[in-house]
ZADOZA-714106 format. One record per residue: residue number from 1; residue in one letter; y, x, z of N, C-alpha, C, O in turn. Coordinates in steps of 0.001 Angstrom, whole numbers. Layout:
# ZADOZA-714106
[pt NUM; "A"; [Y; X; Z]; [Y; X; Z]; [Y; X; Z]; [Y; X; Z]],
...
END
This chain:
# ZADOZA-714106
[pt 1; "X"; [-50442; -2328; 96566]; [-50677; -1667; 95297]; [-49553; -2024; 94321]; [-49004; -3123; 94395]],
[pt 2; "X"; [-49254; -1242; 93539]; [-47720; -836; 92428]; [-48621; -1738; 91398]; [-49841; -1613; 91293]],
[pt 3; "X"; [-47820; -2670; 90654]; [-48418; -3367; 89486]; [-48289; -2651; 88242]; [-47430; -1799; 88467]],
[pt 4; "X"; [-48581; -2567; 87354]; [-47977; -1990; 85848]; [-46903; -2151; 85737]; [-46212; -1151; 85537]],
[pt 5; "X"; [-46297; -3391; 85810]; [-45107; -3714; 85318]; [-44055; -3005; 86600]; [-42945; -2479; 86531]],
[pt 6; "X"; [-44892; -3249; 87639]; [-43533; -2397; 88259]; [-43215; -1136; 88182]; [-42065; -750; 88395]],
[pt 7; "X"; [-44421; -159; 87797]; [-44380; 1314; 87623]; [-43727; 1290; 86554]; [-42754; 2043; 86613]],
[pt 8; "X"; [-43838; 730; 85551]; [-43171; 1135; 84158]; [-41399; 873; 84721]; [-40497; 1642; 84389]],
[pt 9; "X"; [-41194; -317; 85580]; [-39644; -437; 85690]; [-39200; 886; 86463]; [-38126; 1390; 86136]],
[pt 10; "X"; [-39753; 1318; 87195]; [-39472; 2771; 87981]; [-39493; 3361; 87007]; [-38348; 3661; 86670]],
[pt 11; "X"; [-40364; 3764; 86223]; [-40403; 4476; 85375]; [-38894; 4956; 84455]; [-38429; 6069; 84211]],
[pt 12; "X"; [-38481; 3736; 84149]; [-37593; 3269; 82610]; [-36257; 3595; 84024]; [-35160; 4009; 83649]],
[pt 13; "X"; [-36417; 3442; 85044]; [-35029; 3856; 85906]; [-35010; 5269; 86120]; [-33950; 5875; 86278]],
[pt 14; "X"; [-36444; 5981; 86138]; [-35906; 7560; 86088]; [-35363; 7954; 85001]; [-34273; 8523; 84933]],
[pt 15; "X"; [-36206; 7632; 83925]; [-35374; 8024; 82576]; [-34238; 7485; 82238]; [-33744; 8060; 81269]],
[pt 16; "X"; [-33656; 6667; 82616]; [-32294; 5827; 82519]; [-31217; 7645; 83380]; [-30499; 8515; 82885]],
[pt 17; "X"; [-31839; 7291; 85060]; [-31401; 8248; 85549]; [-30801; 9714; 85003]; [-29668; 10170; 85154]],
[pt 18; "X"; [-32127; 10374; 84215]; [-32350; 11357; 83978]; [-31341; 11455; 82393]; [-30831; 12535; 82094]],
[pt 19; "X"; [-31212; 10599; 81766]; [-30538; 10853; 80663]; [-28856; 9819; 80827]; [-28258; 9065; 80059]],
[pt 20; "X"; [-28639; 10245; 82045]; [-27163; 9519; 82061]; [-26557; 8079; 81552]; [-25471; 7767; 81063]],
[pt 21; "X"; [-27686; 7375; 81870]; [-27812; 5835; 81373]; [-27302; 5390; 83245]; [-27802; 5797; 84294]],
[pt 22; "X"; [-25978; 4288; 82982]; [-25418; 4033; 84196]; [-25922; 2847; 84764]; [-26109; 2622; 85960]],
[pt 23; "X"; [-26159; 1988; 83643]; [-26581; 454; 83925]; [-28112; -244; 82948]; [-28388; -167; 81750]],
[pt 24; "X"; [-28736; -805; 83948]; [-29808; -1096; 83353]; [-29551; -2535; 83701]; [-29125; -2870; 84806]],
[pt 25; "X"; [-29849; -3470; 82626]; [-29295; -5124; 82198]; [-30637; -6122; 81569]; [-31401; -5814; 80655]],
[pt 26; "X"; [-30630; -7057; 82168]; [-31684; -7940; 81850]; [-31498; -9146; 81906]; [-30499; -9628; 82440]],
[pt 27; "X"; [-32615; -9976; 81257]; [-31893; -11734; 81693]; [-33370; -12301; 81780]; [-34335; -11858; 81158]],
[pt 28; "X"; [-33367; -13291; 82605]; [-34642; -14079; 83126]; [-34364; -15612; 83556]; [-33491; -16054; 84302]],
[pt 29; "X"; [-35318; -16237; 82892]; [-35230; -17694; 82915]; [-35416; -17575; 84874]; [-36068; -16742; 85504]],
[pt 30; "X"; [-34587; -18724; 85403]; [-34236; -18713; 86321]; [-35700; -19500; 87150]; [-35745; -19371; 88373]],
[pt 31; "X"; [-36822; -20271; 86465]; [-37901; -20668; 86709]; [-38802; -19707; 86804]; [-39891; -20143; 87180]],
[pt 32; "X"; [-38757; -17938; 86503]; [-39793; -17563; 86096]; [-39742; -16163; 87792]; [-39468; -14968; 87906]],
[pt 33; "X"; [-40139; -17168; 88654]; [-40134; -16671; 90316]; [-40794; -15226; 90104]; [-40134; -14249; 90458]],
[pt 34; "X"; [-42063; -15043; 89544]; [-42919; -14138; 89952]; [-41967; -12582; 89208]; [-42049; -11485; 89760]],
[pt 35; "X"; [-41209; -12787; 88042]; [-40531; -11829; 87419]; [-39530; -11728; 88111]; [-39334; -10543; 88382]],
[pt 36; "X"; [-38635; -12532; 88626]; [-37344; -13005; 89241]; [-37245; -11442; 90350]; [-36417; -10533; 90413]],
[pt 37; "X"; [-38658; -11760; 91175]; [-39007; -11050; 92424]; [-39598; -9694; 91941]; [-39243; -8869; 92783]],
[pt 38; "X"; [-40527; -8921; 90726]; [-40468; -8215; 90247]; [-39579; -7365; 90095]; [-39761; -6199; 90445]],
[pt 39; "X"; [-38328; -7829; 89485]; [-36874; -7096; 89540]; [-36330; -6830; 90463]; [-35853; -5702; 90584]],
[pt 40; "X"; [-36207; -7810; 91474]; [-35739; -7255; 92705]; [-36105; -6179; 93638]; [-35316; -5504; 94300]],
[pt 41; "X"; [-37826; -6063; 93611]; [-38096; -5027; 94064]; [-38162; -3785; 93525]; [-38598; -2763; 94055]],
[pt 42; "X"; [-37673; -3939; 92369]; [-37262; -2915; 91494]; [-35661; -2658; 91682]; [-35303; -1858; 90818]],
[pt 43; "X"; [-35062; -2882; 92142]; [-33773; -3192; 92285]; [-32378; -3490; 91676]; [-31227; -3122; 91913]],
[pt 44; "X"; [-33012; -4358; 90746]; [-31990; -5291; 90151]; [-31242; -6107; 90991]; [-31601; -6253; 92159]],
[pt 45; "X"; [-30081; -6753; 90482]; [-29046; -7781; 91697]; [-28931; -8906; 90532]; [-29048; -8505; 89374]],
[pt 46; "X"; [-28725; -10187; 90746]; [-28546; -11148; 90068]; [-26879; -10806; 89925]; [-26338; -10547; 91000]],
[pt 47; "X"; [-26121; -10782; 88873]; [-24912; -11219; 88521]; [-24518; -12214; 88303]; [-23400; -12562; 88683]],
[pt 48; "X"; [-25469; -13117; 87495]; [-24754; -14057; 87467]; [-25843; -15253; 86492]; [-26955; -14957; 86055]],
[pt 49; "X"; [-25213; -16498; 86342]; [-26054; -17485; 85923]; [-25620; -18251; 84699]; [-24536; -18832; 84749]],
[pt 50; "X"; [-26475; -18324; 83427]; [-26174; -18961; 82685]; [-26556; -20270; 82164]; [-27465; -20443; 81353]],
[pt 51; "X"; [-25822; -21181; 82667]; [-26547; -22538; 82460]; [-27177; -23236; 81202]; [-26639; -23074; 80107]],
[pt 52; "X"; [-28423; -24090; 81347]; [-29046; -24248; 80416]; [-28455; -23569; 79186]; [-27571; -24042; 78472]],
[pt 53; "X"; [-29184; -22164; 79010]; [-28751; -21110; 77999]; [-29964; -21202; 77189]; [-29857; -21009; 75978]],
[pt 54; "X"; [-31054; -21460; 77677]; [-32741; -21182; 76836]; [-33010; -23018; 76354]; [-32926; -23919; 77188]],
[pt 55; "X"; [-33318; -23246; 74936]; [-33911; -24377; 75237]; [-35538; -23815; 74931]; [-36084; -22871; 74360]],
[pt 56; "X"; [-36032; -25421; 75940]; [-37771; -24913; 75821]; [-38397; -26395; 75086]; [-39203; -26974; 75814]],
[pt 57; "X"; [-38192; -26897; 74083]; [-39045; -27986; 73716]; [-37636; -28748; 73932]; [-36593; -28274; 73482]],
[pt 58; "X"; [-37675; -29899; 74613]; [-36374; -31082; 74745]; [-36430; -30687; 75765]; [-36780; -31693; 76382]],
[pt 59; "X"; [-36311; -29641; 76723]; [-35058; -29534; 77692]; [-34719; -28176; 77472]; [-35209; -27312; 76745]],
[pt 60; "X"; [-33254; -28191; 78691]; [-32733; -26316; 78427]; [-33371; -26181; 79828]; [-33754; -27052; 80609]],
[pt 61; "X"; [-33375; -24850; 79916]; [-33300; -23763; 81255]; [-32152; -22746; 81568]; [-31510; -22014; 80815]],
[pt 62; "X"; [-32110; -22908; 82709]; [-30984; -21559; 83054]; [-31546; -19948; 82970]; [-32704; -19550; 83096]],
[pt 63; "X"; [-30472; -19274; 82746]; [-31037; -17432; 82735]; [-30233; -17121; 83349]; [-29163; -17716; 83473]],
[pt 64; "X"; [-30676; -15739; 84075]; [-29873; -15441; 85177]; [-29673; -13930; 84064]; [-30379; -13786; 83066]],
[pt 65; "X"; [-28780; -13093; 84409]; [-28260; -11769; 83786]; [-28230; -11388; 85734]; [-27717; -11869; 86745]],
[pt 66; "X"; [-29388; -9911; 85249]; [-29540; -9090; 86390]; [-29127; -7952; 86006]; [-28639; -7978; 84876]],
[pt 67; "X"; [-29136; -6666; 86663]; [-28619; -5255; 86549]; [-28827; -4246; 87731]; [-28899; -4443; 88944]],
[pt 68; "X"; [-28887; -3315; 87123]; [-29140; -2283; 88653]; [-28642; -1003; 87928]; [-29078; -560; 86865]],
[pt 69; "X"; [-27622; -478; 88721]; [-27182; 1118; 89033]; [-28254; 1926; 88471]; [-29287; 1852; 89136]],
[pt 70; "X"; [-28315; 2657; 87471]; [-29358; 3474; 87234]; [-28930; 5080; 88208]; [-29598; 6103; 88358]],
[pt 71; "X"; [-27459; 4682; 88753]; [-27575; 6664; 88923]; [-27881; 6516; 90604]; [-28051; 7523; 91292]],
END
């Protein structure tokens, strides 16, 4: 079964599609697995990693910057 959140990302990629939007761009704390994998099956690619970029309380976290081809 399709979750909400994943229909809406299909969703936001047809209309990306449909109105000549090339790149769709995101960033995700590198701890947060269940979203991480969300995107991917949506088909985002990790680009790349930004080290302790988020702080959360007294420590940082890393974010990853993802993206996927909208055409």
């Amino acid at each position: 079964m399709t979750g909400v959140w994943e229909e809406r990302l299909r969703e936001l990629s047809a209309w990306a599609a449909e109105h000549g939007v090339q790149r769709l761009e995101l960033t995700v704390r590198t701890d947060n697995e269940r979203a991480i994998a969300l995107y991917r099956r949506c088909g985002f690619e990790v680009e790349g990693t930004r080290r302790a970029a988020i702080r959360l309380g007294d420590r940082l976290a890393d974010e990853l910057f993802m993206a996927k081809l909208a055409v």
